[in-house]
C-alpha positions in Angstrom: 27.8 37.4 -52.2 27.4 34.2 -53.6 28.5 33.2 -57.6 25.8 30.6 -58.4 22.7 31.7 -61.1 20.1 32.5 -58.8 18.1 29.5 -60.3 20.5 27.0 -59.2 20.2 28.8 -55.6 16.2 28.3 -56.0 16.6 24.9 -57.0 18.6 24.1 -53.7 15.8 26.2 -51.5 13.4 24.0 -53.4 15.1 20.9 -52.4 15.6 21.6 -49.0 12.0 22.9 -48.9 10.9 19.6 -50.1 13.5 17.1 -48.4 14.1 19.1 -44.8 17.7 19.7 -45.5 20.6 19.4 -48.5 23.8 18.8 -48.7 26.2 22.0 -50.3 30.0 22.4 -50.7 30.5 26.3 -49.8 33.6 28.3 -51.6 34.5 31.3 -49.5 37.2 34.2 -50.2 40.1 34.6 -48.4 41.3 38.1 -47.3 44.2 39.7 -49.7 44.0 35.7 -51.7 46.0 34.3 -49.4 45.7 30.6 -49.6 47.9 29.8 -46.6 45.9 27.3 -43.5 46.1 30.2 -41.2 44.7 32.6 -43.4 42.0 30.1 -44.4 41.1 28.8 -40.9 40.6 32.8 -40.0 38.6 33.4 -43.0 36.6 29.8 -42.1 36.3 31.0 -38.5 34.5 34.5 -39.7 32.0 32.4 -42.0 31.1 30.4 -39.0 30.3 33.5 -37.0 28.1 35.1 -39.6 26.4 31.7 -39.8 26.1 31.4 -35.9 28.0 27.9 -36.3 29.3 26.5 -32.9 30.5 22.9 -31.5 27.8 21.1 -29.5 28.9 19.5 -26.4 30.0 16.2 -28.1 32.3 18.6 -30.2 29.6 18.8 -33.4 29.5 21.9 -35.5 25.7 23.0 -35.8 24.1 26.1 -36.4 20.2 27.4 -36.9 19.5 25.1 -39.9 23.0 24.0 -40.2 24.5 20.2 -39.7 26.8 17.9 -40.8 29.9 20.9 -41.2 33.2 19.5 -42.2 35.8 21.9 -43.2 38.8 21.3 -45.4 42.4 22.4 -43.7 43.5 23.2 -47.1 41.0 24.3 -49.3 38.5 27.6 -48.4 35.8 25.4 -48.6 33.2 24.2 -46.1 30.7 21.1 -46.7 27.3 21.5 -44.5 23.9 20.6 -44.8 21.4 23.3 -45.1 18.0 24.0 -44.5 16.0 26.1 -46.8 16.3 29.3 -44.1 20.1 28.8 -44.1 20.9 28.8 -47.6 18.6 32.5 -47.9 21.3 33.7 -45.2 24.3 32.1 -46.9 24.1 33.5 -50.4 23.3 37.1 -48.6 27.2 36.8 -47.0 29.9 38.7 -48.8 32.9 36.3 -48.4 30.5 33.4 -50.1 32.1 32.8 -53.3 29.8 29.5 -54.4 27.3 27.4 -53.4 26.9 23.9 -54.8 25.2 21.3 -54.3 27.2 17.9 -52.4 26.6 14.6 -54.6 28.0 11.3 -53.4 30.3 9.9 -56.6 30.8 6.3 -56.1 33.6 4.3 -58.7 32.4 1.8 -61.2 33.0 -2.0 -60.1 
C-alpha cells in the first residue's frame, strides 16, 4: 500500500476531482529487491493488471481512468495520469510504494 500521508493522497483526489485528471509518478516494489529490467518489467507488468491497463489499437497504454502511461526500463517507476477513481484503487494495491504528483521543471534562461 501506498507511502504517501493520506493528505497528500486527498490533495491529488481533490485535484483530479476538480481538473478531470492529474499527472503522478508511481514507485512500485519489486519482488525479493531485485532491481534487474526483467525483474522490474514483471513487477511493471503485475501493476498494469491490477490496474486493468492495456494498449489501445494505436499501441497507447490506457486503463479505466488511466492515460498518458509511460514506464521507465530502468527505474520501478511508472508515470500516468489519473482520475480521481484511479488514484482510490492505486493507493489500495500492495506493491504501490509512492504516489506523487508529476510537475513539469523547465531550466532558467
Amino acid at each position: 500500500m501506498v507511502m504517501a500521508a493520506d493528505q497528500d493522497v486527498a490533495a491529488l483526489v481533490r485535484r483530479a476531482q476538480e481538473s478531470g485528471t492529474v499527472a503522478v509518478i508511481v514507485g512500485f516494489s519489486v519482488p525479493d529487491g531485485r532491481d534487474d529490467e526483467a525483474a522490474i518489467a514483471h513487477a511493471r507488468a503485475a501493476l498494469y493488471r491490477a490496474l486493468k491497463i492495456e494498449a489501445d489499437a494505436e499501441g497507447v497504454l490506457r486503463g479505466p481512468g488511466i492515460g498518458h502511461v509511460k514506464s521507465f526500463a530502468t527505474i520501478p517507476y511508472v508515470a500516468m495520469t489519473l482520475d480521481a477513481a484511479a488514484i482510490g484503487r492505486l493507493v489500495q494495491l500492495p506493491q504501490i510504494t509512492s504516489v506523487r504528483a508529476d510537475a513539469t521543471v523547465t531550466a532558467p534562461p
